[in-house]
Biopython code that builds the backbone (N, CA, C, O; Angstrom):
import numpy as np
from Bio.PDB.StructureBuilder import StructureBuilder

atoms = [
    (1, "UNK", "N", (38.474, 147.883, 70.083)),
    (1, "UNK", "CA", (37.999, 149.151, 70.608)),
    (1, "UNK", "C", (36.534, 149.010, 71.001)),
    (1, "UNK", "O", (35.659, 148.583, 70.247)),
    (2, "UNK", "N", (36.377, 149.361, 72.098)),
    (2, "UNK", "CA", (34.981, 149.353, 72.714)),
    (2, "UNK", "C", (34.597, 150.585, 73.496)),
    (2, "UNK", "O", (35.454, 151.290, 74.028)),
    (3, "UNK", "N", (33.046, 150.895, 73.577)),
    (3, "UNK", "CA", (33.045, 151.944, 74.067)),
    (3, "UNK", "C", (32.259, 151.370, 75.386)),
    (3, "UNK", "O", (31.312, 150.590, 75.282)),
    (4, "UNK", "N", (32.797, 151.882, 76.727)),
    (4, "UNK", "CA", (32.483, 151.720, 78.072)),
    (4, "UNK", "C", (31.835, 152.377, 79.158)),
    (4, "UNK", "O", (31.204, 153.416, 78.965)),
    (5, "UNK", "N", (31.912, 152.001, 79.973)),
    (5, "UNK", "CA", (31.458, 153.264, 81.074)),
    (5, "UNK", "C", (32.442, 154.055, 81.541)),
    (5, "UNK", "O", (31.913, 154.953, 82.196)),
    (6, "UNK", "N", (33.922, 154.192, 81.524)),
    (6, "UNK", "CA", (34.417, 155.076, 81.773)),
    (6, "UNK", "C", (34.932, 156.138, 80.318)),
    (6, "UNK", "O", (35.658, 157.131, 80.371)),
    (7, "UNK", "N", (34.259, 155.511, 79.057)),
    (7, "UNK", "CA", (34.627, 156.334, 78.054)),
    (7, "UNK", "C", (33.886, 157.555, 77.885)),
    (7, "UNK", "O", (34.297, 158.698, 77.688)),
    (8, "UNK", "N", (31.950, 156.802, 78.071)),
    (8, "UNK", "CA", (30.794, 156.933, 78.246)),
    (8, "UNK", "C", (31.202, 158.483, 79.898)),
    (8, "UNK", "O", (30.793, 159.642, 79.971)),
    (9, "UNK", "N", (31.762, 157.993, 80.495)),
    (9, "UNK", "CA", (31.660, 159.225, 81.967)),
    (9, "UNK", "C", (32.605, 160.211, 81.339)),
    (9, "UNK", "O", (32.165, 161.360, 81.384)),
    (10, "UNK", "N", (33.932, 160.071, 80.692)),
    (10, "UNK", "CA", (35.036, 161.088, 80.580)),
    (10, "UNK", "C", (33.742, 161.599, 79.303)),
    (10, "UNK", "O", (33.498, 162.715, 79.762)),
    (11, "UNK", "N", (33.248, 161.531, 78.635)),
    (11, "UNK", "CA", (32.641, 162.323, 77.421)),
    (11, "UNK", "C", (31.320, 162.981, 77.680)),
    (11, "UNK", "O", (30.832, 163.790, 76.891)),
    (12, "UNK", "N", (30.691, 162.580, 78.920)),
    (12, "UNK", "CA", (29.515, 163.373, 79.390)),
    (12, "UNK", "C", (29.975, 163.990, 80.309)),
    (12, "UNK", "O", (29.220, 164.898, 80.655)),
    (13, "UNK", "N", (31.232, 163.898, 81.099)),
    (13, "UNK", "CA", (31.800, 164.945, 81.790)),
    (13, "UNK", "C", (32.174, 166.325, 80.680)),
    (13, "UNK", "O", (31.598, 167.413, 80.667)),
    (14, "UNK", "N", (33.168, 165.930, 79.908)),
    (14, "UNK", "CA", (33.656, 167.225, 79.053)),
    (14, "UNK", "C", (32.924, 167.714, 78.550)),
    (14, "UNK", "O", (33.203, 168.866, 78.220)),
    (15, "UNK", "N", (31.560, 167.184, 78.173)),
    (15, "UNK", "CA", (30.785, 167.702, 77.604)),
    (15, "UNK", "C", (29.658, 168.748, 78.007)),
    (15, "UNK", "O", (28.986, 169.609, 77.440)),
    (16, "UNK", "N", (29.859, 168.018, 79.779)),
    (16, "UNK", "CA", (29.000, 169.267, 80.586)),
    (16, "UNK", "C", (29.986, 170.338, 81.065)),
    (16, "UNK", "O", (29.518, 171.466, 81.224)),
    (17, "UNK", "N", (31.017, 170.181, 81.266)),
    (17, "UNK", "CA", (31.891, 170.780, 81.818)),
    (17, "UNK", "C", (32.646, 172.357, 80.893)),
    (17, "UNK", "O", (32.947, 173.487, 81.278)),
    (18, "UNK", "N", (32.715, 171.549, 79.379)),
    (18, "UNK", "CA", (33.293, 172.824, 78.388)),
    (18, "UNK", "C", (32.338, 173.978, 78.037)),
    (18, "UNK", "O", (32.897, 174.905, 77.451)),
    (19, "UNK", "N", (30.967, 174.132, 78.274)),
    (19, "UNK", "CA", (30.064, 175.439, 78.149)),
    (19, "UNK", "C", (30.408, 176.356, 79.576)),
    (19, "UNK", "O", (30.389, 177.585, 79.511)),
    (20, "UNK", "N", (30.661, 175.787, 80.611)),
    (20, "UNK", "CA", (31.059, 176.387, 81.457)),
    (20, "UNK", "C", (32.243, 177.531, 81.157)),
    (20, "UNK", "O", (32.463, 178.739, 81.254)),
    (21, "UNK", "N", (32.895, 176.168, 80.685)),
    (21, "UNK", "CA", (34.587, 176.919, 80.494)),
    (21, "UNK", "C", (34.577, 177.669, 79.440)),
    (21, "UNK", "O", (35.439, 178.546, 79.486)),
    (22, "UNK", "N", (33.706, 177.665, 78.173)),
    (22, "UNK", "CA", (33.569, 178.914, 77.652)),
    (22, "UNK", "C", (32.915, 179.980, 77.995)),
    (22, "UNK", "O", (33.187, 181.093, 77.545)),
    (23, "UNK", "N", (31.992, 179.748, 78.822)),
    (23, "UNK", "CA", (31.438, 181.092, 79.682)),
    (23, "UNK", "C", (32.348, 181.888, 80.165)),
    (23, "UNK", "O", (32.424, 183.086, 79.889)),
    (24, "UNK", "N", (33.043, 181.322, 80.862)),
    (24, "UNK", "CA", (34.234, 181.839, 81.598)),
    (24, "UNK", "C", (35.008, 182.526, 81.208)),
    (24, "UNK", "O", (35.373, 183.588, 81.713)),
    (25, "UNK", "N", (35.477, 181.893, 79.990)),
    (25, "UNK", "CA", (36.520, 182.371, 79.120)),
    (25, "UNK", "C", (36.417, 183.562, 78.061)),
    (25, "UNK", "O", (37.230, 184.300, 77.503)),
    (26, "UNK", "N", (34.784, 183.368, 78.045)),
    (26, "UNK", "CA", (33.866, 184.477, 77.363)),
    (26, "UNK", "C", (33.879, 185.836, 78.411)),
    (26, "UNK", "O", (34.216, 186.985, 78.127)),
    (27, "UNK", "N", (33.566, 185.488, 79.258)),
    (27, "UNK", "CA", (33.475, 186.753, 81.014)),
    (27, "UNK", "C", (34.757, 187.103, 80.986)),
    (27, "UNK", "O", (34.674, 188.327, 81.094)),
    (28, "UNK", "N", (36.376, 186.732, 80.882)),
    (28, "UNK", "CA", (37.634, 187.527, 81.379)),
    (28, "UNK", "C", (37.696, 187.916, 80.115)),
    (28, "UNK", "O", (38.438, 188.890, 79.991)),
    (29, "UNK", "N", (37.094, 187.458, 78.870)),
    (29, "UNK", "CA", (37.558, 188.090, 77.800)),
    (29, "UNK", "C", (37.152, 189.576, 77.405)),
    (29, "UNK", "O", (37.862, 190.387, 76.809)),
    (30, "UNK", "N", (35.680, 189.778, 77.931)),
    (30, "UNK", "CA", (34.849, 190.898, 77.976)),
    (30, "UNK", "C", (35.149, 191.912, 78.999)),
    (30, "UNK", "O", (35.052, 193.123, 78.800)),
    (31, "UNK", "N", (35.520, 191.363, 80.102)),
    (31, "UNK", "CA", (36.073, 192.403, 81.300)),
    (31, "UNK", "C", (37.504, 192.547, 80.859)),
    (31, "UNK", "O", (37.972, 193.475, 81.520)),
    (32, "UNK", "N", (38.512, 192.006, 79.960)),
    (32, "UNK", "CA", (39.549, 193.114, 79.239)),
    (32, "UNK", "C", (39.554, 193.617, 78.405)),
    (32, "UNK", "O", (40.551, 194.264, 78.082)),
    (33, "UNK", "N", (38.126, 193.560, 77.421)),
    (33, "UNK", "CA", (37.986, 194.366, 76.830)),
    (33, "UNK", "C", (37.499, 195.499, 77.327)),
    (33, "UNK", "O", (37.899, 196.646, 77.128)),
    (34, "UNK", "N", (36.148, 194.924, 78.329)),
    (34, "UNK", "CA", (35.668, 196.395, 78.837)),
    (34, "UNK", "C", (36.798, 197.287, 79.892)),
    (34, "UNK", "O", (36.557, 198.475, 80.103)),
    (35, "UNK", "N", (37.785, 196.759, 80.400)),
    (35, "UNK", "CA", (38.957, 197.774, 81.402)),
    (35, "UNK", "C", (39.781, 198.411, 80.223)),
    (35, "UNK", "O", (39.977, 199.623, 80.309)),
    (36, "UNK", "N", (40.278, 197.760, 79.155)),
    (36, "UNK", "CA", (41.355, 197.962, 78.339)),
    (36, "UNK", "C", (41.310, 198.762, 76.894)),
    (36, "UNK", "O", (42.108, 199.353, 76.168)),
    (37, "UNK", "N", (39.751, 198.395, 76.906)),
    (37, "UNK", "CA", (39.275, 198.817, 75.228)),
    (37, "UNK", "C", (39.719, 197.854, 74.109)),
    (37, "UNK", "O", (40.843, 197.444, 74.398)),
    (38, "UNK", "N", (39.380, 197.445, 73.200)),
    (38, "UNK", "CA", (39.889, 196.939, 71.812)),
    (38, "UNK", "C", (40.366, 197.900, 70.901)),
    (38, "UNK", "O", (40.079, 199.096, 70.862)),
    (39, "UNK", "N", (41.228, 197.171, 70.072)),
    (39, "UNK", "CA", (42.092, 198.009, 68.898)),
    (39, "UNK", "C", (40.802, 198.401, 67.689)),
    (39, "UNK", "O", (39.782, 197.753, 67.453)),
    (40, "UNK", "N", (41.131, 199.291, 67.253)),
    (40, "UNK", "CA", (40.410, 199.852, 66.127)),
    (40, "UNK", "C", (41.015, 199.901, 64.867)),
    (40, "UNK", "O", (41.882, 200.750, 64.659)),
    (41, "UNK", "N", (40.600, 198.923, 63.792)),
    (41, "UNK", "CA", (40.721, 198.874, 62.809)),
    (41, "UNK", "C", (41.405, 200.287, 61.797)),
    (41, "UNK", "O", (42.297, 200.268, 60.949)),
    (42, "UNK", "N", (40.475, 201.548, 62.367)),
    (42, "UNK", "CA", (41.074, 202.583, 61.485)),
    (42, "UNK", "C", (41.853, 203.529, 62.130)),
    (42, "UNK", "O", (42.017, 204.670, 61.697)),
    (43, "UNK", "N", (42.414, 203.027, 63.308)),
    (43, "UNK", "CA", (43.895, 203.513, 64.168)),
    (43, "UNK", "C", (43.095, 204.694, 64.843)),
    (43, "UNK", "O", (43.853, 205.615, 65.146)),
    (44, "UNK", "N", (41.433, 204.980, 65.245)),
    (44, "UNK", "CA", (41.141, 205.806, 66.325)),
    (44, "UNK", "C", (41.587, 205.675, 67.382)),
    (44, "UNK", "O", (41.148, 204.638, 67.881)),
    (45, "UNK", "N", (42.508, 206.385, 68.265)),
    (45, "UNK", "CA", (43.091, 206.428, 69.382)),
    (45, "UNK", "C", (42.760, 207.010, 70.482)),
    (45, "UNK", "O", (43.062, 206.670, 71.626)),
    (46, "UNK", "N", (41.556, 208.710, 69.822)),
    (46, "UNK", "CA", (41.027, 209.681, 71.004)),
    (46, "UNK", "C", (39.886, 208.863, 71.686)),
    (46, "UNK", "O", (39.360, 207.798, 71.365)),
    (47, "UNK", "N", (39.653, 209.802, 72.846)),
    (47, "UNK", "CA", (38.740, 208.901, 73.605)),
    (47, "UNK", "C", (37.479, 209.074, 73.146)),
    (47, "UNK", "O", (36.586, 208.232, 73.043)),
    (48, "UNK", "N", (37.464, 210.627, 72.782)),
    (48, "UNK", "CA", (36.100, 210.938, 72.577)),
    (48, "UNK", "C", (35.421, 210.175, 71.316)),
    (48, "UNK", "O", (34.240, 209.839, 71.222)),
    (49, "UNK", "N", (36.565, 209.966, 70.276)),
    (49, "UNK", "CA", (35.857, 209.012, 69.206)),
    (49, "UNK", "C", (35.165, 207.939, 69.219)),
    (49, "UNK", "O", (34.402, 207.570, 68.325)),
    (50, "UNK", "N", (35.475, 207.209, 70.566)),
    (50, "UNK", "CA", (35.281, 205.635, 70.772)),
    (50, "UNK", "C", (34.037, 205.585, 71.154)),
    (50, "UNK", "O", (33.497, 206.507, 71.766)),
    (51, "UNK", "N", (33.272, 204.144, 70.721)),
    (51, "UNK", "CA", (31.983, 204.227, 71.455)),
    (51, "UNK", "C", (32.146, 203.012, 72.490)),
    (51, "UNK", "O", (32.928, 202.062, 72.510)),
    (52, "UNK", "N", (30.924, 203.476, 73.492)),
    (52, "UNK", "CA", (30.809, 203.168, 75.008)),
    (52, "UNK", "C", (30.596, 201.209, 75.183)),
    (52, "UNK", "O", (29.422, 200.839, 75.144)),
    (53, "UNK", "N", (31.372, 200.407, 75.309)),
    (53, "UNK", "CA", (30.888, 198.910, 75.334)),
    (53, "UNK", "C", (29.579, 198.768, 75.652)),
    (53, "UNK", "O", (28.785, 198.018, 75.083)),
    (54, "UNK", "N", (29.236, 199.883, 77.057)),
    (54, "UNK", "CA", (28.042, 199.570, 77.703)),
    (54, "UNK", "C", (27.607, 201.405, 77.886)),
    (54, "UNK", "O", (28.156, 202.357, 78.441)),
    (55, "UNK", "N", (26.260, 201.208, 77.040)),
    (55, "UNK", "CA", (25.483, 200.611, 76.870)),
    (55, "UNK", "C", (25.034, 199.971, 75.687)),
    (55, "UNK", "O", (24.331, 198.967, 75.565)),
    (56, "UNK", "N", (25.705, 200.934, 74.573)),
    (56, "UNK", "CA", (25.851, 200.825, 73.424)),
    (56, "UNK", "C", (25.997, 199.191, 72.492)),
    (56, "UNK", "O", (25.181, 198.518, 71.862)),
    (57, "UNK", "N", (27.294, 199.051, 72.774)),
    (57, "UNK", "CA", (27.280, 196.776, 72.287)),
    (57, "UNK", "C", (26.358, 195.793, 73.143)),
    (57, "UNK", "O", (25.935, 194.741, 72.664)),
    (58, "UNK", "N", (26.003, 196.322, 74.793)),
    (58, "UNK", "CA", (25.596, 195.416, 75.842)),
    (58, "UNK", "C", (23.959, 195.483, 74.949)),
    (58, "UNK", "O", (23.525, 194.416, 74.516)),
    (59, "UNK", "N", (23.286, 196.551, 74.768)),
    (59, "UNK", "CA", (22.210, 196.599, 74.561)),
    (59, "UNK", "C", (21.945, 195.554, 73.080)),
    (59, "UNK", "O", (21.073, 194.731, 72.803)),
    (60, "UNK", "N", (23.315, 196.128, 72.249)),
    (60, "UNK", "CA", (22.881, 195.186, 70.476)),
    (60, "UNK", "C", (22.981, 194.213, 70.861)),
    (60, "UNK", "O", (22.127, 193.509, 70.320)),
    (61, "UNK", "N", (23.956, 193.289, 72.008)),
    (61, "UNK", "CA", (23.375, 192.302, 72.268)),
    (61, "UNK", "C", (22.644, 191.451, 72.105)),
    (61, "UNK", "O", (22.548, 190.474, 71.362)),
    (62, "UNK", "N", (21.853, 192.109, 73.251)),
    (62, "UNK", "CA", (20.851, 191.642, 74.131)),
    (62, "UNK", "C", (19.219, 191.822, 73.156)),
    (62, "UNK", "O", (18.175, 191.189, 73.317)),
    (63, "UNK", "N", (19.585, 193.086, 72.005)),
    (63, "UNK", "CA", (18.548, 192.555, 71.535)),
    (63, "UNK", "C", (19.117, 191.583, 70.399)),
    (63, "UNK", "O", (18.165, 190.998, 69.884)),
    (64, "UNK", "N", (20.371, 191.196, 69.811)),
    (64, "UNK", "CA", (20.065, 189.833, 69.170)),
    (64, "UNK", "C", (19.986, 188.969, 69.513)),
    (64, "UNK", "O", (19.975, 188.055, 68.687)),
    (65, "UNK", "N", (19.878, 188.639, 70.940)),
    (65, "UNK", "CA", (19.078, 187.348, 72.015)),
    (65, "UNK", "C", (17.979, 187.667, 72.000)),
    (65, "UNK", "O", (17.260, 186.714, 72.298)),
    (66, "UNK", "N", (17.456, 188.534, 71.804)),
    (66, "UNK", "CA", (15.619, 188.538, 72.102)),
    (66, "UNK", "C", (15.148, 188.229, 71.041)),
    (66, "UNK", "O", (14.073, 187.630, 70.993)),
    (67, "UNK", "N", (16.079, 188.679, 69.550)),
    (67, "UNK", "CA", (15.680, 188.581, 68.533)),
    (67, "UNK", "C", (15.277, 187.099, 68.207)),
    (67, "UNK", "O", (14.172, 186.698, 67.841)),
    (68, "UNK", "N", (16.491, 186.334, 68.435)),
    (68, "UNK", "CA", (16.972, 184.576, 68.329)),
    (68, "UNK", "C", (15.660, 184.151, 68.825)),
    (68, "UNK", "O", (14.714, 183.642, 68.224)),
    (69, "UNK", "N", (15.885, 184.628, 70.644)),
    (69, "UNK", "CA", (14.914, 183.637, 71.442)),
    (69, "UNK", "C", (12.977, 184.009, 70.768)),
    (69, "UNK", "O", (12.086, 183.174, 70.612)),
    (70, "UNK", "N", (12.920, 185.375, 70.541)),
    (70, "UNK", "CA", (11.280, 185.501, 69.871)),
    (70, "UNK", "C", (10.790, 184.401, 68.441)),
    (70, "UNK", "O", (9.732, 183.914, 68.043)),
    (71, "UNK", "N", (12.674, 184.369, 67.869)),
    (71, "UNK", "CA", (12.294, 183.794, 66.679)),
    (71, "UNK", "C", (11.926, 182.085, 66.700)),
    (71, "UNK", "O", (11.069, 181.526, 66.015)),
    (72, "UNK", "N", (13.058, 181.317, 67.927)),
    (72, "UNK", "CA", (12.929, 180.263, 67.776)),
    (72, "UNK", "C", (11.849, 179.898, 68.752)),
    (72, "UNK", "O", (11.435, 178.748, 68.896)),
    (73, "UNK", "N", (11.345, 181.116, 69.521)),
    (73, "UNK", "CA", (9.713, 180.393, 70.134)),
    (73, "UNK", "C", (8.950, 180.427, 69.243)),
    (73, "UNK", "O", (8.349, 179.353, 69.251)),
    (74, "UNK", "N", (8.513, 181.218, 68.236)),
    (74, "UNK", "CA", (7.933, 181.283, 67.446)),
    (74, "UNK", "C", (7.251, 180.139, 66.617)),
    (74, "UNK", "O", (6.076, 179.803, 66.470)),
    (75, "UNK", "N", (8.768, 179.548, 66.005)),
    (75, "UNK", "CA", (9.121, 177.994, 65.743)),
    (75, "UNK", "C", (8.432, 176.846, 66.481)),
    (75, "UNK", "O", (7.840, 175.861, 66.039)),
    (76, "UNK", "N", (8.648, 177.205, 67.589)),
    (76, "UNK", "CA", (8.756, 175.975, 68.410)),
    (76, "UNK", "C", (7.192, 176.004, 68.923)),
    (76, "UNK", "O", (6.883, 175.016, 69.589)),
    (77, "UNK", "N", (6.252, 176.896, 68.735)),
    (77, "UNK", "CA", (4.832, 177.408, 69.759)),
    (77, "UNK", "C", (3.750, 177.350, 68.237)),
    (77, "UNK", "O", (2.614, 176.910, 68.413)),
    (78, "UNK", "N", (4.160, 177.810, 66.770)),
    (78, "UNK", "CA", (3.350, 178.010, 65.430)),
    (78, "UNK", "C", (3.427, 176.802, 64.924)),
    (78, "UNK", "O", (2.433, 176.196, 64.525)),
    (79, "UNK", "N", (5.243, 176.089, 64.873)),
    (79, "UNK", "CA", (4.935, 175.231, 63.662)),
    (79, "UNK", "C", (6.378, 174.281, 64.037)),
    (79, "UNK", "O", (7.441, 174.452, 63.441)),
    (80, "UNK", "N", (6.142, 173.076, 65.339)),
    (80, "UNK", "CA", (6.533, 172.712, 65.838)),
    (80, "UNK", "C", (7.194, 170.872, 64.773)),
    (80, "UNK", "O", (7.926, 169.919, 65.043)),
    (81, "UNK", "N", (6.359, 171.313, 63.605)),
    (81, "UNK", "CA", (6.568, 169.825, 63.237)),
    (81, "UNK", "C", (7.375, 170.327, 62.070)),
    (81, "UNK", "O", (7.814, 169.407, 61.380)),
    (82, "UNK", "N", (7.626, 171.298, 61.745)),
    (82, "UNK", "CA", (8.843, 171.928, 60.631)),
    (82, "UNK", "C", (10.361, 171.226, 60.526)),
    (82, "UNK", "O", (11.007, 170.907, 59.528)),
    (83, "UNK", "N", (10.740, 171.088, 62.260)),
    (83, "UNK", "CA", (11.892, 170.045, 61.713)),
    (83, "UNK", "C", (11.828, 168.472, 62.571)),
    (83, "UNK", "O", (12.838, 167.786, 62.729)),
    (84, "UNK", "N", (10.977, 168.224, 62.882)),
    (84, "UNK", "CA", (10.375, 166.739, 62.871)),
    (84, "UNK", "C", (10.807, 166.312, 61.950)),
    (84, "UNK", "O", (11.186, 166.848, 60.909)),
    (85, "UNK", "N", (10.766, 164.771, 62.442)),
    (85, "UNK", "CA", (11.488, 163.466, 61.097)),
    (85, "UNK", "C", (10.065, 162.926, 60.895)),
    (85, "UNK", "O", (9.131, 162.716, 61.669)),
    (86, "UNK", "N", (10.212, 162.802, 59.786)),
    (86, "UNK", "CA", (8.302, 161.994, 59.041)),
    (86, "UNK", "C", (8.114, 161.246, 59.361)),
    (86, "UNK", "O", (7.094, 160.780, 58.852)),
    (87, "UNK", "N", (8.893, 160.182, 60.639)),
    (87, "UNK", "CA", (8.681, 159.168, 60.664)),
    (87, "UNK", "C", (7.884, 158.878, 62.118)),
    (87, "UNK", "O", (7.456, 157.852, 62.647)),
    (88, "UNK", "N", (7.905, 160.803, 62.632)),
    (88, "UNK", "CA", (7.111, 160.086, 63.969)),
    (88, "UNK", "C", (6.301, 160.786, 63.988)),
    (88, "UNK", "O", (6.161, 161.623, 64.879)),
    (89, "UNK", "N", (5.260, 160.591, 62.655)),
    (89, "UNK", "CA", (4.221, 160.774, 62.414)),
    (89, "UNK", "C", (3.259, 159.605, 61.964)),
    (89, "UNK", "O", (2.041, 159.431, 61.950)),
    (90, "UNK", "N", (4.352, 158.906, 61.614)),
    (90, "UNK", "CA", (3.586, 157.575, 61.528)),
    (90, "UNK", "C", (2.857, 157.119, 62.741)),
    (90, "UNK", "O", (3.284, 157.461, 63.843)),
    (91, "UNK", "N", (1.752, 156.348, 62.632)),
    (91, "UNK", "CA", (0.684, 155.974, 63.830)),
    (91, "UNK", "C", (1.131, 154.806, 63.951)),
    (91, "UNK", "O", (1.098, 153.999, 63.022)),
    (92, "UNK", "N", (1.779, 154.459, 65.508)),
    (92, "UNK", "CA", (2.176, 153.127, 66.122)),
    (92, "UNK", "C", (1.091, 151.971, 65.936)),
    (92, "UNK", "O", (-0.104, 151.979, 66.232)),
    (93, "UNK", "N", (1.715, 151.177, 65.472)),
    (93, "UNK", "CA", (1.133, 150.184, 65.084)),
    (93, "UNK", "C", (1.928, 148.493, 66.374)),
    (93, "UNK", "O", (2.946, 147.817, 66.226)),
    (94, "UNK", "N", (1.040, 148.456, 67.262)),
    (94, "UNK", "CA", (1.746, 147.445, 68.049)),
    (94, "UNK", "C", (2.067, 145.889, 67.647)),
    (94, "UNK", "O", (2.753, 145.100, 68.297)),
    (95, "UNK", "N", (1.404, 145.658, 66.429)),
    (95, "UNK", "CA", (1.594, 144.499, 65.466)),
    (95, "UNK", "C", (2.782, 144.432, 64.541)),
    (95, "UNK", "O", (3.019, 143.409, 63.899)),
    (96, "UNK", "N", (3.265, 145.128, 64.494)),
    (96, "UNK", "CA", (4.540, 145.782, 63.285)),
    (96, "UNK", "C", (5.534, 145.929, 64.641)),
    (96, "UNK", "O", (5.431, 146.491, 65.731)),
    (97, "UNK", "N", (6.660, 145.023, 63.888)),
    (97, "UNK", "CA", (7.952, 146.312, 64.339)),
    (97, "UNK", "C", (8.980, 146.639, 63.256)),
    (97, "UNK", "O", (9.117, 146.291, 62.084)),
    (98, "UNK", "N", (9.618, 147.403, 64.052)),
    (98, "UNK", "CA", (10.507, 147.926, 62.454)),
    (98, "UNK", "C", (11.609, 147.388, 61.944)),
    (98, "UNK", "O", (12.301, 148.401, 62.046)),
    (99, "UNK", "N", (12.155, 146.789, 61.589)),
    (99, "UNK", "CA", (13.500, 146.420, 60.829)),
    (99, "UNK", "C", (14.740, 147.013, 61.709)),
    (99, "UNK", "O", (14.841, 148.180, 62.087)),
    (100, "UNK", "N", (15.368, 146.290, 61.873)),
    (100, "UNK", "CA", (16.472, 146.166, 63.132)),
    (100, "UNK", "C", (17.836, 146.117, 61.982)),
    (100, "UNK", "O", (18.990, 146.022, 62.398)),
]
sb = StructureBuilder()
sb.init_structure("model")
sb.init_model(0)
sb.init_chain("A")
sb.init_seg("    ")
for serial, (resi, resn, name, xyz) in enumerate(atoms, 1):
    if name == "N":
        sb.init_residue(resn, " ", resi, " ")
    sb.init_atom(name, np.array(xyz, "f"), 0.0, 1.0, " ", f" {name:<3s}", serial, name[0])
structure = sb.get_structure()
């Protein structure tokens, strides 16, 4: 068993290719919920009971993406060496190499 260039292409293909296809699959799933409605756990059936997909879920969303994205800039802009490996902090040394 060896790994090749056509193993190497079929696995960076699927690999770019399947976020797509869950997008997708994410988008017809949401447009039958939003035409059709979802079932309700405690058998509400009237209309007036139900709450609105949009604006109501679109908005909670969207702020737990703002929430995510504020948090992991945060991360990434305050304290960027939090999940760094210790080891590339070490100062290159062009006389040394490392153990192979």
């Amino acid at each position: 068993f060896s790994v090749d260039s056509a193993t190497l292409t079929r696995f960076f293909s699927f690999h770019y290719l399947v976020p797509f296809l869950l997008i997708g699959v994410s988008g017809v799933h949401l447009t039958f919920i939003h035409e059709s409605g979802s079932s309700s756990p405690l058998g509400v059936n009237a209309n007036v009971e139900k709450v609105l997909f949009h604006p109501y879920f679109s908005l909670k969303d969207i702020l737990g993406v703002v929430v995510l994205l504020i948090s992991l800039l945060g991360l990434v802009f305050f304290a960027p060496w939090l999940l760094g490996d210790p080891e590339n902090f070490i100062a290159a040394n062009p006389m040394v190499t490392p153990a192979h």
